[in-house]
ZADRENTI-16002 format. One record per residue: residue number from 1; x, y, z of N, C-alpha, C, CB in turn. Coordinates in steps of 0.1 Angstrom, whole numbers. Glycine has a CB too. Layout:
 torkol    nu    nv    nw   cau   cav   caw    cu    cv    cw   cbu   cbv   cbw
    NUM     X     Y     Z     X     Y     Z     X     Y     Z     X     Y     Z
...
//
This chain:
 torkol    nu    nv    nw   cau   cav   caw    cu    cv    cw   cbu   cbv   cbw
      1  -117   383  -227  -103   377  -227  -101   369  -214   -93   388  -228
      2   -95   359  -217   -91   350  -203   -80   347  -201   -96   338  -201
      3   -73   340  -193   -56   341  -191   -52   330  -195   -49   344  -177
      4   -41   327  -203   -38   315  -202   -22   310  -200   -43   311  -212
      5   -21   297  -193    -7   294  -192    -4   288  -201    -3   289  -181
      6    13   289  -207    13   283  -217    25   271  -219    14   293  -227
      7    31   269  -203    38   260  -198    39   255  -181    50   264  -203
      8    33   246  -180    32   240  -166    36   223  -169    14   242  -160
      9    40   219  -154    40   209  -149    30   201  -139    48   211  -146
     10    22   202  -142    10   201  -134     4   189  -132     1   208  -138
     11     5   176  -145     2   162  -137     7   156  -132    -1   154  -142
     12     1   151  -126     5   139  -111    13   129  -116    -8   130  -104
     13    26   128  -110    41   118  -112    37   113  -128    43   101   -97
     14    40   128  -136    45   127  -151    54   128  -151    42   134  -160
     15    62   137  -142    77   143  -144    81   149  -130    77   154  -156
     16    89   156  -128    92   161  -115    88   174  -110   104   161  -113
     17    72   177  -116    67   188  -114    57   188  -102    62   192  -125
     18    47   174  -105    41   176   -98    43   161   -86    30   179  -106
     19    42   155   -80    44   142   -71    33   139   -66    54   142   -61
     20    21   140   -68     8   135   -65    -2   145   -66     8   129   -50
     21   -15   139   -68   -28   145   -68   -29   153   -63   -36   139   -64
     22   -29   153   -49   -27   164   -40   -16   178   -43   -22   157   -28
     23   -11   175   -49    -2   185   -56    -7   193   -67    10   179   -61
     24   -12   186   -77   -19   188   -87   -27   195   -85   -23   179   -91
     25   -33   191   -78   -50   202   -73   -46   215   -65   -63   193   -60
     26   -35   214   -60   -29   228   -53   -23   239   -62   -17   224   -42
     27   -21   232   -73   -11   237   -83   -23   245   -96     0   221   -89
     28   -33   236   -96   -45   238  -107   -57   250   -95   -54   217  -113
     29   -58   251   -83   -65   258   -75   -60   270   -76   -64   254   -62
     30   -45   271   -74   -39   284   -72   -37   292   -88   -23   282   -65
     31   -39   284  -100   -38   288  -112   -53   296  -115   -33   275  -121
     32   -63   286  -107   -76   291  -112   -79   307  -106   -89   280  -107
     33   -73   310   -90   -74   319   -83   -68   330   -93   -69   316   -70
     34   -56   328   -99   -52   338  -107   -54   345  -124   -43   334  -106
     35   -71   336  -120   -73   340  -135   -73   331  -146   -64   349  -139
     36   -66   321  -143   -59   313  -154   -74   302  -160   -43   302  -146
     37   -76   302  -170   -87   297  -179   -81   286  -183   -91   305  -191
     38   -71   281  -189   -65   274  -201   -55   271  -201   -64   279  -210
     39   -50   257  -195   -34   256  -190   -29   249  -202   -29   248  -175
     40   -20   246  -208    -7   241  -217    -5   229  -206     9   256  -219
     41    -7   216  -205     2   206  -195    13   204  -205    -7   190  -189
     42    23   206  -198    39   204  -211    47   196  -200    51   223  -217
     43    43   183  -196    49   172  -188    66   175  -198    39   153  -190
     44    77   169  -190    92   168  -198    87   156  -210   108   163  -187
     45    93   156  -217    98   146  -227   109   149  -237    87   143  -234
     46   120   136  -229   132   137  -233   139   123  -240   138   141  -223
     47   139   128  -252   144   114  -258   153   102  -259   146   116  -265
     48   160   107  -250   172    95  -250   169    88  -235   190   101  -250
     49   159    93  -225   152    84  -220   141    75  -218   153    87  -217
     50   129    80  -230   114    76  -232   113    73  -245   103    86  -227
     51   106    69  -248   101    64  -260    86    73  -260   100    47  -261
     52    80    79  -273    64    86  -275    55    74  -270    59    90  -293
     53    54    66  -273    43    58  -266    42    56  -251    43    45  -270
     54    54    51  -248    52    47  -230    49    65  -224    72    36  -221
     55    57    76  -229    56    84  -227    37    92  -226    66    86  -234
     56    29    87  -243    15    91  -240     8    84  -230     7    89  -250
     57    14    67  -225     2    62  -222     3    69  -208     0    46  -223
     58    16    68  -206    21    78  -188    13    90  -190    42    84  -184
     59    11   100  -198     2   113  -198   -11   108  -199     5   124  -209
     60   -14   101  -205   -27    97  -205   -32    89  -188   -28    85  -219
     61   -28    84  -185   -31    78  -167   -28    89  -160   -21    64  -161
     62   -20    96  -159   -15   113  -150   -30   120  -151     1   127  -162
     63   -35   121  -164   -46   132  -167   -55   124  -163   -49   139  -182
     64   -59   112  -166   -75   107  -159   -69   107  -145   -85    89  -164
     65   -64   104  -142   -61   108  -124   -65   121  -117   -46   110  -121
     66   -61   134  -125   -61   144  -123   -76   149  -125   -51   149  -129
     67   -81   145  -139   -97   149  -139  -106   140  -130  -104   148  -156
     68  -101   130  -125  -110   123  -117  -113   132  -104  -104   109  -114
     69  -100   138  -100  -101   144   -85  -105   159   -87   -86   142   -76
     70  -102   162   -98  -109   179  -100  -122   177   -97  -108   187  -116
     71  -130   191   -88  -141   194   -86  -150   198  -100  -140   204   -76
     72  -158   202   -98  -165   197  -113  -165   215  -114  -184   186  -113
     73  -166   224  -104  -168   238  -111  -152   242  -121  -171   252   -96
     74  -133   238  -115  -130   243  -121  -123   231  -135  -124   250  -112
     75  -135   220  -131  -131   211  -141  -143   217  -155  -133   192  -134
     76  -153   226  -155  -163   227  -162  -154   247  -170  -181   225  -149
     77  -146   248  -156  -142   262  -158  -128   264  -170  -137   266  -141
     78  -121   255  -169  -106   258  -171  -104   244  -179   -95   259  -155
     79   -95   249  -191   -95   240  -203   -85   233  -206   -98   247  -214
     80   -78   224  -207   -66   215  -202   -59   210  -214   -70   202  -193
     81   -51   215  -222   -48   212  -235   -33   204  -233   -48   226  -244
     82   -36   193  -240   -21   180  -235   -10   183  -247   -25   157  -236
     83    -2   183  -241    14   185  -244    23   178  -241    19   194  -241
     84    37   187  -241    48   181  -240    60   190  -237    48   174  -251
     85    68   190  -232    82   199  -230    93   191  -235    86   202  -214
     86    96   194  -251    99   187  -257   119   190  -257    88   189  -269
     87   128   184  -248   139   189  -253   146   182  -264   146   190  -243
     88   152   196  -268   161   192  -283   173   184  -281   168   207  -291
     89   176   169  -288   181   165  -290   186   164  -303   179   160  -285
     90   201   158  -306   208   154  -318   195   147  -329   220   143  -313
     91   187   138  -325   181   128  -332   169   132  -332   181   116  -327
     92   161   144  -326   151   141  -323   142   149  -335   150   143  -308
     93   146   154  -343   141   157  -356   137   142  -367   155   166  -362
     94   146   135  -363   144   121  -370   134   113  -360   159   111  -372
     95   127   118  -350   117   112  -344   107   106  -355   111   121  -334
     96   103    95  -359    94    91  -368    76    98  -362    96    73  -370
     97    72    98  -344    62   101  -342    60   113  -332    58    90  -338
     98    69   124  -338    74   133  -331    61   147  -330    88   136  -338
     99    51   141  -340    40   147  -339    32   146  -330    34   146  -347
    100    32   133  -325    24   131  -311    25   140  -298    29   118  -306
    101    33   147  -299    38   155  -289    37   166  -289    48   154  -287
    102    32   169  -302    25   187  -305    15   192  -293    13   189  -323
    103    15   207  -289     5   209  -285    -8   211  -288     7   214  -282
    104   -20   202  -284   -36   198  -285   -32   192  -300   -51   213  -285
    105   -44   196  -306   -44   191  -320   -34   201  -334   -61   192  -324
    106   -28   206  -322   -19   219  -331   -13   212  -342    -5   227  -323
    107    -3   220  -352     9   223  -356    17   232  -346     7   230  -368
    108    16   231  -334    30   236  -326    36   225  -313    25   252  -317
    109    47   229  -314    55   222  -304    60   230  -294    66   216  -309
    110    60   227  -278    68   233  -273    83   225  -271    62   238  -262
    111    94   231  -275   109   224  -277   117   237  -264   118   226  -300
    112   124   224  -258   134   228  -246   143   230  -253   138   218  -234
    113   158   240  -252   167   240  -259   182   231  -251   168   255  -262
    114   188   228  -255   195   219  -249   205   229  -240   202   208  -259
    115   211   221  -229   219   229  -222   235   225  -224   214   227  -209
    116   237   235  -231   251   232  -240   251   244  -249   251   216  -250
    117   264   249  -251   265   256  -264   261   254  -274   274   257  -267
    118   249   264  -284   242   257  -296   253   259  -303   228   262  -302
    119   253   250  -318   260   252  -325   254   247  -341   272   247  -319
    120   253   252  -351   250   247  -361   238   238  -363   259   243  -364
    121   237   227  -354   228   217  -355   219   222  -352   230   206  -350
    122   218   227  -341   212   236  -330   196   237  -337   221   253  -329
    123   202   249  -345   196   253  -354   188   245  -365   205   258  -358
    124   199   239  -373   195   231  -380   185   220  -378   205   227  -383
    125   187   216  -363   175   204  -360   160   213  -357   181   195  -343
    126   158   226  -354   147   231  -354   139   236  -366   149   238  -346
    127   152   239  -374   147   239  -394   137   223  -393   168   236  -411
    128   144   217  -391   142   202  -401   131   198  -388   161   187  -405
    129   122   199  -380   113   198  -370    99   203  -380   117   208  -355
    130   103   216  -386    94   224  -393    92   213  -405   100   240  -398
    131   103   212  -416   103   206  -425    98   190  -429   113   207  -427
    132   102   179  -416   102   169  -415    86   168  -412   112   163  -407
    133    83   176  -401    71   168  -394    59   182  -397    75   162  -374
    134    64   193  -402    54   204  -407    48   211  -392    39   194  -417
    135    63   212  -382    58   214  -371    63   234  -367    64   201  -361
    136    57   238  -359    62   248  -355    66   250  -345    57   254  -358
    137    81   250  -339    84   253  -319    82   263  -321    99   251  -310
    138    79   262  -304    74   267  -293    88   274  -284    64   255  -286
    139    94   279  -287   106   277  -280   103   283  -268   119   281  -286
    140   108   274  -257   103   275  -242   117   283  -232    99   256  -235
    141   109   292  -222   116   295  -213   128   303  -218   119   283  -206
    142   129   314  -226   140   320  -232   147   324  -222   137   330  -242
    143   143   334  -215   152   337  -202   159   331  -198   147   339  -191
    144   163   319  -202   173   311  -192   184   312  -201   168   295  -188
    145   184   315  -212   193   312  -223   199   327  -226   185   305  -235
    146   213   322  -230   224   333  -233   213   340  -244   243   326  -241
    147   213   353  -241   208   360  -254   215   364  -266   204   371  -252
    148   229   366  -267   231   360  -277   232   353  -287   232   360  -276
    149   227   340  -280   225   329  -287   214   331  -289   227   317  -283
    150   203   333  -285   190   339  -291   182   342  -299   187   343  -291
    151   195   354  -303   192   364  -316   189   358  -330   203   373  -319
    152   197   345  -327   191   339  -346   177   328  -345   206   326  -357
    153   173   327  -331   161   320  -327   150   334  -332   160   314  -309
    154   152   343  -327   146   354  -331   142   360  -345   154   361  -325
    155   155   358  -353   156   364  -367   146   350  -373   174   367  -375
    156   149   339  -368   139   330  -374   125   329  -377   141   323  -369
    157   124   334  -365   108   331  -363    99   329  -357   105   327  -366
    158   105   319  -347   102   310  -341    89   319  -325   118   301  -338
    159    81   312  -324    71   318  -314    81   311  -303    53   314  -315
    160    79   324  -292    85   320  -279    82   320  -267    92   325  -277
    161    86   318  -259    79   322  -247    87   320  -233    68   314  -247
    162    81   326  -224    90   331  -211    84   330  -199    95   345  -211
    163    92   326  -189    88   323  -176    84   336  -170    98   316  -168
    164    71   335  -163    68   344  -154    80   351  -146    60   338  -144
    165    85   340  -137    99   346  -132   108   352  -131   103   344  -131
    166   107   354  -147   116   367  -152   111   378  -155   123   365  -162
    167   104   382  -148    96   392  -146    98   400  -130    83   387  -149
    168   104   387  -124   107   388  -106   123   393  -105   106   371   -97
    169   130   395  -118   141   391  -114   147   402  -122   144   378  -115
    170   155   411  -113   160   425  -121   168   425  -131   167   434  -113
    171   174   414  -127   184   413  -143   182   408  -159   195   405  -142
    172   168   402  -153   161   397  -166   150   407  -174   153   383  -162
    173   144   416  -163   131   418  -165   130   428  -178   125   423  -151
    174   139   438  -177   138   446  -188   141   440  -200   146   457  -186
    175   148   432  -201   150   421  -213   142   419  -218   153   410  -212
    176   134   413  -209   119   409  -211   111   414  -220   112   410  -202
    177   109   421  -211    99   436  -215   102   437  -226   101   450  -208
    178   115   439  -231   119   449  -242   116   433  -253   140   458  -239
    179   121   421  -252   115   415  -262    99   414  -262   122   403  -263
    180    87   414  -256    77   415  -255    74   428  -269    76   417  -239
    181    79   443  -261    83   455  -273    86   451  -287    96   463  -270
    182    93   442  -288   100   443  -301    94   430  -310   118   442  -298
    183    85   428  -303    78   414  -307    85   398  -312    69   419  -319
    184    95   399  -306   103   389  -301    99   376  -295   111   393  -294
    185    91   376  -283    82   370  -273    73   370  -277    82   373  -260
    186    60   359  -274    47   361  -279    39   351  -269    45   358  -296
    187    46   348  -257    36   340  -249    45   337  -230    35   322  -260
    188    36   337  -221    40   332  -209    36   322  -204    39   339  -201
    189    45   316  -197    40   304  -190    45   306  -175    45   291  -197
    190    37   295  -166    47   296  -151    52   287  -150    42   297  -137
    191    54   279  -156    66   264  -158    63   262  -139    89   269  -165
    192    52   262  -135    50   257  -118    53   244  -119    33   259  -110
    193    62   244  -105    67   228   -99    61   233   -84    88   223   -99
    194    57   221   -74    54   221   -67    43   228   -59    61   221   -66
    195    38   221   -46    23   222   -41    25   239   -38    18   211   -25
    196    36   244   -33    31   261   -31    27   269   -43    42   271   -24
    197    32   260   -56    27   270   -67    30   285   -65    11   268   -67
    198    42   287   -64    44   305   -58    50   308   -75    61   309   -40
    199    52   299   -85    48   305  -100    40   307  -101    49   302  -111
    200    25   312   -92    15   319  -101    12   328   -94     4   314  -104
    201    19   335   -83    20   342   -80    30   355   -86    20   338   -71
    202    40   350   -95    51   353  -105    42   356  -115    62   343  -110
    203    33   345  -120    26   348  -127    16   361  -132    23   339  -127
    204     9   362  -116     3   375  -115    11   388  -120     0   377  -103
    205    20   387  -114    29   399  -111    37   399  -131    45   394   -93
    206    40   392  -132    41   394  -146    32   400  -154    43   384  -151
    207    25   398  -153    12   404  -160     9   418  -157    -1   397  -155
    208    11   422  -148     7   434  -140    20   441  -147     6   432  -122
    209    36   437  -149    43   444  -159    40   443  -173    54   441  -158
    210    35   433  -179    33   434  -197    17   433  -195    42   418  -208
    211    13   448  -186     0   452  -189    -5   458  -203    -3   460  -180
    212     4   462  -210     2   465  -222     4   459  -230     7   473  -224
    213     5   445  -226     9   433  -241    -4   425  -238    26   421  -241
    214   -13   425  -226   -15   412  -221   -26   410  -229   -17   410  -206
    215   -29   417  -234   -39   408  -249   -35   405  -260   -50   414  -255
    216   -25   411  -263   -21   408  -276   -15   392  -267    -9   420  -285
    217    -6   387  -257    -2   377  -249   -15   366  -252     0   382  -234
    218   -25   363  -249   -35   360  -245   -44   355  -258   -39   369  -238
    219   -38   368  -270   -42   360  -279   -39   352  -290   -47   364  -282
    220   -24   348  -284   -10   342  -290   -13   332  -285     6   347  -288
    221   -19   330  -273   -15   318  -265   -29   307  -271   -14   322  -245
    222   -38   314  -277   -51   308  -276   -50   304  -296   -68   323  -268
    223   -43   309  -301   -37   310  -313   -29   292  -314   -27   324  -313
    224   -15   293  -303    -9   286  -301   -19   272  -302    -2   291  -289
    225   -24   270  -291   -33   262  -286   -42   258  -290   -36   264  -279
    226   -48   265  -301   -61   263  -308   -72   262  -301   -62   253  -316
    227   -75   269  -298   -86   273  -290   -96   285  -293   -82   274  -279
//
């Protein structure tokens, strides 16, 4: 079993995760130190400012950038599967090329949930994601979100997943845990921004609490990912 992340920001000026090469490699060093085999790159992509094309060809130039300057042991080591951090918009179910943005060669998406009260559509636009384009979210970063609202992301279905960080953080953590228990959650990521990379150090430490999930974790994530 190997570890894998299942949401990072990690190419070079894709988005505001990473701001150069040098970052990148600090960010992909400190992931390798921790075990990490198999990252998820889930650059943002947000629809009412990019379009899917200008958006691949920008991930496409970020990643030969980035494999150009990787050393060849943890470029031969660690397996780089391209994505997307897909937030939910009004329209974005009617994306005509909204497959492009799945993770690797999946049927899965990872989808941001909007920041706003869900309501009806909410919902409805993550039905019709499945329906329209035969896709399955990923719904990212739950911890951040009213749990409440949650609970019918939950009854749905939908695979999920959660920041390391809330694992650091007392008011989240048992939450956590307890959806991890209840098989609610089925994946982590360190959503790392920046060269200290101190989400993988979260990342560790998470692990070390859902020591008792972390394979069944691990093998959601490699599921996810197709790998």
């Amino acid at each position: 079993m190997f570890r894998i992340d299942m949401h990072s920001h990690i190419l070079p000026e894709c988005d505001h995760g990473s701001d150069s090469v040098e970052t990148s490699l600090a960010q992909v060093k400190r992931a390798y130190e921790a075990g990490v085999r198999a990252i998820h790159l889930s650059s943002h992509y947000y629809n009412h400012k990019d379009d899917v094309e200008s958006f691949l060809n920008r991930r496409k130039r970020c990643f030969d950038n980035l494999m150009a300057a990787l050393d060849d042991n943890i470029k031969n080591s660690v397996k780089f599967v391209l994505g997307a951090e897909v937030t939910l918009e009004v329209e974005l179910s009617e994306l005509p090329d909204l497959r492009e943005l799945a993770i690797g060669n999946t049927d899965n998406i990872l989808i941001e949930m909007p920041d706003m009260r869900w309501t009806d559509w909410t919902y409805k636009s993550l039905y019709e994601i499945g329906v329209r384009h035969n896709l399955r979210p990923l719904i990212a970063h739950v911890d951040r979100y009213d749990q409440k609202q949650c609970r019918k992301l939950y009854e749905m279905g939908f695979n999920v997943q959660v920041n390391a960080s809330a694992f650091t953080n007392i008011f989240t953590k048992g939450k956590m845990v307890k959806l991890f228990d209840n098989g609610y959650a089925h994946v982590i990521g360190s959503d790392v921004h920046g060269k200290e990379a101190k989400q993988y150090d979260q990342y560790e430490r998470a692990l070390n609490v859902l020591s008792d999930h972390e394979e069944e974790i691990m093998e959601n994530a490699q599921r996810i990912l197709g790998i």
